[in-house]
N, CA, C and O of each residue as an XYZ file, in Angstrom:
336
protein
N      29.131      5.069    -11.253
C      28.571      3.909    -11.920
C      29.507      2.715    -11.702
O      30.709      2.981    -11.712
N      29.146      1.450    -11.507
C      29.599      0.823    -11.390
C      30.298     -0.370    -12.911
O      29.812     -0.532    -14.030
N      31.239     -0.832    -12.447
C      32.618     -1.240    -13.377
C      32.076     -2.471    -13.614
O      31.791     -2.824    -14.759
N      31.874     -3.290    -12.483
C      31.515     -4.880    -12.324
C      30.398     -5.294    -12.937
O      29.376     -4.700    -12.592
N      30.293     -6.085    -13.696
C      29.552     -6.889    -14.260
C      28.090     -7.141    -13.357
O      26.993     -6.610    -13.530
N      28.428     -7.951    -12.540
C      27.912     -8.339    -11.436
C      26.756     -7.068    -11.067
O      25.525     -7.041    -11.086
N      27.665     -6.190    -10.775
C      26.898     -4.532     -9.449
C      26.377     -3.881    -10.753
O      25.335     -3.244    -10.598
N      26.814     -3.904    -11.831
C      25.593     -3.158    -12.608
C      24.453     -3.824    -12.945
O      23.663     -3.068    -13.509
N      24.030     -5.010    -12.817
C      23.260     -6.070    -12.719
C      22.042     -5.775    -12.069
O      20.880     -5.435    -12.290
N      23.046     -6.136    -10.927
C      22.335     -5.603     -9.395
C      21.431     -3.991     -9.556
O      20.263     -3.868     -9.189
N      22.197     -2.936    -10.130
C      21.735     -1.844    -10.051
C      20.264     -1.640    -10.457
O      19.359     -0.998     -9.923
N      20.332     -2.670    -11.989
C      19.110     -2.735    -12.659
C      18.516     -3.655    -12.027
O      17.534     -3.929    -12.716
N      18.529     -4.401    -10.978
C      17.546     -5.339    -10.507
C      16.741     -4.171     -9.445
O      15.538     -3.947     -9.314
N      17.958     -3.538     -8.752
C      17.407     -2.506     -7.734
C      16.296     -1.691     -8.008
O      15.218     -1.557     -7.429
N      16.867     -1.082     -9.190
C      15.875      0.234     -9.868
C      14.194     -0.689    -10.066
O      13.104     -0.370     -9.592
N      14.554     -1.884    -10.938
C      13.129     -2.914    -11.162
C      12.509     -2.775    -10.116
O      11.626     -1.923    -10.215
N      12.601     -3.329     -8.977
C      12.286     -3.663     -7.229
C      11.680     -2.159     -6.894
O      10.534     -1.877     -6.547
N      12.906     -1.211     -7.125
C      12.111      0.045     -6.156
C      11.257      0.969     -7.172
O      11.018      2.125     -6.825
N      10.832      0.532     -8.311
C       9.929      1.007     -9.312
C       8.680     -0.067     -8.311
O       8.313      0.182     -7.163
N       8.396     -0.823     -8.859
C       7.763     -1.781     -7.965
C       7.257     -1.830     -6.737
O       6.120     -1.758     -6.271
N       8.220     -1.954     -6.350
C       7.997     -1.408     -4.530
C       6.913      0.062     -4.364
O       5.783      0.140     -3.882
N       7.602      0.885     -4.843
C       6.597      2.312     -4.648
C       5.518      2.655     -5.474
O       4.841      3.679     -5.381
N       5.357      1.479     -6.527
C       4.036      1.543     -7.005
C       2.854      0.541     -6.138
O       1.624      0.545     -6.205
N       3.514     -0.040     -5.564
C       2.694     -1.084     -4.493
C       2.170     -0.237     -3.839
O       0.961     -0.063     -3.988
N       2.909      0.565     -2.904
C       2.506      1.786     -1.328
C       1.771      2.264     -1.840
O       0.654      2.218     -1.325
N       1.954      3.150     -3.395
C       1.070      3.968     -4.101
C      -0.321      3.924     -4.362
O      -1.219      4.763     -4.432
N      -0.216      2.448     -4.509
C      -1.826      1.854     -4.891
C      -2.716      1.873     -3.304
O      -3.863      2.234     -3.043
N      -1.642      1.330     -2.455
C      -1.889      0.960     -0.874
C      -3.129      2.507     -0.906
O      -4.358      2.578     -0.930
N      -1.987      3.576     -0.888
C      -2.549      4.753     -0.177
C      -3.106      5.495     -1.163
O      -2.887      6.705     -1.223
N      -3.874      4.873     -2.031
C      -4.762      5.163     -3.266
C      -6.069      4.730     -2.525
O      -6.907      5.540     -2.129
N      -6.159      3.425     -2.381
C      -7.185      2.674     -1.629
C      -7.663      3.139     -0.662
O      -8.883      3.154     -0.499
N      -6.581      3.763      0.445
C      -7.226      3.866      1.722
C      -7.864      5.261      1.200
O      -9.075      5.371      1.388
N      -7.120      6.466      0.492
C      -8.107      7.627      0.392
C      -9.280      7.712     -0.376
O     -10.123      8.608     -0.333
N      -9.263      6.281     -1.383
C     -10.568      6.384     -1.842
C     -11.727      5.416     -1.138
O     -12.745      5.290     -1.817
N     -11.698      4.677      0.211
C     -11.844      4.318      1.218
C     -12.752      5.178      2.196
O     -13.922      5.076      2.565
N     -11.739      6.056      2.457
C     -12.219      7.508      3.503
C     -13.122      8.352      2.902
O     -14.008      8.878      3.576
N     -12.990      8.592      1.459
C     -13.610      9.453      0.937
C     -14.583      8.301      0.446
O     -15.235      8.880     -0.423
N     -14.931      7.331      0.493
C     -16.422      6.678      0.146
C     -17.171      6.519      1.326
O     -18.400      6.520      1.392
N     -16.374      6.381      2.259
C     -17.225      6.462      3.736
C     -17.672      7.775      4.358
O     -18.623      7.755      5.139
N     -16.918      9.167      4.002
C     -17.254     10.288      4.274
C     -18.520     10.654      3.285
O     -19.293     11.513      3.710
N     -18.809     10.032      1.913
C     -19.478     10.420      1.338
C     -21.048      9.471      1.446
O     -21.989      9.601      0.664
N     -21.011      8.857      2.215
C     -21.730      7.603      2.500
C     -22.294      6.518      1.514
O     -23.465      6.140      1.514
N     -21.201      6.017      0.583
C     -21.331      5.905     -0.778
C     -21.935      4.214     -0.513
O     -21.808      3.552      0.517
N     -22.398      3.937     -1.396
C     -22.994      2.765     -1.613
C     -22.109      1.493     -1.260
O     -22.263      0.658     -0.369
N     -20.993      1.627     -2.384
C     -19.664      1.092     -2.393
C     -18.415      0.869     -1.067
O     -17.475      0.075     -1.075
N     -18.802      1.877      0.026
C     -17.935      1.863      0.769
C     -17.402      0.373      1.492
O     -16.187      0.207      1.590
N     -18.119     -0.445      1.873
C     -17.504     -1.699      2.513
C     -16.866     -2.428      1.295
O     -16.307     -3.381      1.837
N     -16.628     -2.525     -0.050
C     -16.076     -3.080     -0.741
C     -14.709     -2.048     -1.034
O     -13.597     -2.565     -1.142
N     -14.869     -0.703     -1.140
C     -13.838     -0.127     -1.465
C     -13.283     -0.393      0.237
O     -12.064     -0.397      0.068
N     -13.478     -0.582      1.536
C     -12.815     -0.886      2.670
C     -12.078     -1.664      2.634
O     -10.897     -1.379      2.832
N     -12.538     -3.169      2.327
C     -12.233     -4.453      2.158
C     -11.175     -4.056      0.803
O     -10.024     -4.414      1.053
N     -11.277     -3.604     -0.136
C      -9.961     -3.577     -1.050
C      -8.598     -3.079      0.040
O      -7.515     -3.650      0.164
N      -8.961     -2.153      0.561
C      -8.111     -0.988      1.377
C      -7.512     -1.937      2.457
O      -6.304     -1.855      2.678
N      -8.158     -2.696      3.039
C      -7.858     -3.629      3.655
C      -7.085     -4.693      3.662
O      -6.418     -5.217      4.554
N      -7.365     -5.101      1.868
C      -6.435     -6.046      1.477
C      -5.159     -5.887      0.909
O      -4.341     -6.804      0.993
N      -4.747     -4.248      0.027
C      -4.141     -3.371     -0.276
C      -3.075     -3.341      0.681
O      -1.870     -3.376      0.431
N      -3.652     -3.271      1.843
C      -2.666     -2.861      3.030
C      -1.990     -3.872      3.926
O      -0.950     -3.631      4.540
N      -2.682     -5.085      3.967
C      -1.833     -6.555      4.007
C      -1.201     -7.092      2.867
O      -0.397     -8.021      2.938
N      -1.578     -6.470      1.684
C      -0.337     -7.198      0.830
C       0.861     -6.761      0.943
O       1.744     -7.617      0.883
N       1.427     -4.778      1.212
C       2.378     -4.172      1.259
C       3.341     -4.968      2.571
O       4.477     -5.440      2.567
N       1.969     -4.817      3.963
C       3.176     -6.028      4.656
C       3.814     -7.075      4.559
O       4.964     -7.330      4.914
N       2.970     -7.762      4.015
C       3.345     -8.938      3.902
C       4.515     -9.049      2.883
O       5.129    -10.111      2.787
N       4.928     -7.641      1.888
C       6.442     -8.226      1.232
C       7.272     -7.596      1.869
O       8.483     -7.724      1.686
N       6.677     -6.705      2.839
C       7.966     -6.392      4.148
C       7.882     -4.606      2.879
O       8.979     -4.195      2.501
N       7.019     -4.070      2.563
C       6.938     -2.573      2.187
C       6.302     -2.159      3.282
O       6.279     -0.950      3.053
N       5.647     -2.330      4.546
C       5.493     -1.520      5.496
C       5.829     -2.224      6.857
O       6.174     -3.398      6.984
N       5.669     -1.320      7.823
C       6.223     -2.062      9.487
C       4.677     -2.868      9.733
O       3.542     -2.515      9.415
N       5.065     -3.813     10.275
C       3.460     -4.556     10.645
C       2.555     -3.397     11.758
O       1.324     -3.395     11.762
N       3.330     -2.510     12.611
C       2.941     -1.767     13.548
C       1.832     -0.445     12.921
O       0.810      0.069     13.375
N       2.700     -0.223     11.571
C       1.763      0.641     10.773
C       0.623      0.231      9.906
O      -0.139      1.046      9.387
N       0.514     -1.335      9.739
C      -0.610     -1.936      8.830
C      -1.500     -1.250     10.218
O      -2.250     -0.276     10.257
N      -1.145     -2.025     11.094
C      -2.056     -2.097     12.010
C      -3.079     -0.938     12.037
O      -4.295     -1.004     11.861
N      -2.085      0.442     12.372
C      -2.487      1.610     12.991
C      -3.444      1.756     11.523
O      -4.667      1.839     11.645
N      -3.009      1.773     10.576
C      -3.899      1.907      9.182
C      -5.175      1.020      9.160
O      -6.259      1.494      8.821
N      -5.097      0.355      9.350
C      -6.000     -0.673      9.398
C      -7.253     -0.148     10.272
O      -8.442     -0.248      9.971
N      -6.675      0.454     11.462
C      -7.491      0.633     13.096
C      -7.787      1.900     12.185
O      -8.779      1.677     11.492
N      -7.363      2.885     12.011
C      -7.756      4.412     11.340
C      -8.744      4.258     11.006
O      -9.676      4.884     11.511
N      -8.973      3.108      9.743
C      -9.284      3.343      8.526
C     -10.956      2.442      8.729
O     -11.984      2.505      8.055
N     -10.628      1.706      9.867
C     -12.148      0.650     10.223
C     -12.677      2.132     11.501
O     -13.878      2.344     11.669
N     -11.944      2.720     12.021
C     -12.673      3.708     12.769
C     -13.326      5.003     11.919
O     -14.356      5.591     12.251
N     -12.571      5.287     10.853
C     -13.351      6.067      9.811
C     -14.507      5.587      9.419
O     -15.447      6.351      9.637
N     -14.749      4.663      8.955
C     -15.610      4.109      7.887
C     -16.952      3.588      8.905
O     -18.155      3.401      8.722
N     -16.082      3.484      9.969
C     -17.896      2.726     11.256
C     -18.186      4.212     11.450
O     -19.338      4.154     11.882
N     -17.881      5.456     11.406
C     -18.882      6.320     11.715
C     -19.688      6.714     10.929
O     -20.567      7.498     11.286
């Protein structure tokens, strides 16, 4: 544990952030499986639950929680699931 004023600060800012952080991804890859599973089920809802999944998954990039290379591939998956 840290002594410094300062770094225990920090610690609790860290813990805030990565509570945060992995509830973001969480939701991300909440979306996309309830996404897949509205398009496998040919649900009424599916292009709106897409479009969430969609947007879900550009917000995580955009605070730098995923590689842009993997929005992508998610993105491409997840529009090739749902068009069949």
């Amino acid at each position: 544990m840290p002594q410094i004023e300062s770094a225990i600060k920090r610690v609790r800012t860290n813990e805030a952030a990565s509570a945060r952080n992995s509830s973001q991804v969480s939701a991300m890859r909440t979306a996309i499986k309830k996404a897949e599973q509205a398009a496998e089920a040919g649900a009424e809802n599916a292009d709106a639950l897409y479009k969430d999944a969609i947007k879900a998954i550009d917000m995580t990039e955009s605070k730098g929680l995923i590689h842009a290379n993997k929005a992508n591939r998610d993105k491409s998956r997840l529009s090739k699931r749902v068009s069949k």
